[in-house]
C-alpha positions, 0 to 999 in steps of 0.5 A: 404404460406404467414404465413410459411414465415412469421414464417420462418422469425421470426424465423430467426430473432429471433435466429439472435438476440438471437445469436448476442446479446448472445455471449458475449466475457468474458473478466477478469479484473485482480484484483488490486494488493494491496498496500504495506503498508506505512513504517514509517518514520525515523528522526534523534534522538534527543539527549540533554547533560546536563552540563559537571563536575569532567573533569579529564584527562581521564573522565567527567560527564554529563547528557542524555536526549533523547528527540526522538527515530526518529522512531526506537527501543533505543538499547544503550545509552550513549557517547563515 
């Protein structure tokens, strides 16, 4: 009789742990969300006139040099 209990114990016992240490909550951690990717930074162009000559009443002439874009695409060049 000793023995039926015992086994009866153990067996208790052992779906006890079985179930305490079994179920687990699952808990999902949400995947970072990725980084947007840095834009590139603008400056002010950079823009050198040479001498100025042949001033007229209505034009002269000069020279242009660009020496930075300041991070974007030169579409026009020239003064006004």
């Amino acid at each position: 009789m000793k023995r039926f209990n015992f086994l009866k114990l153990s067996a208790l016992a052992a779906f006890s742990c079985m179930a305490l240490f079994a179920c687990k909550e699952v808990v999902e951690v949400p995947e970072p969300e990725p980084k947007p990717e840095p834009k590139p930074e603008m400056t002010v162009p950079v823009v050198v006139t040479g001498d100025i000559s042949d001033v007229t009443e209505n034009s002269a002439k000069t020279s242009i040099t660009i020496t930075s874009d300041g991070g974007s695409a030169i579409t026009v060049c020239g003064l006004v």
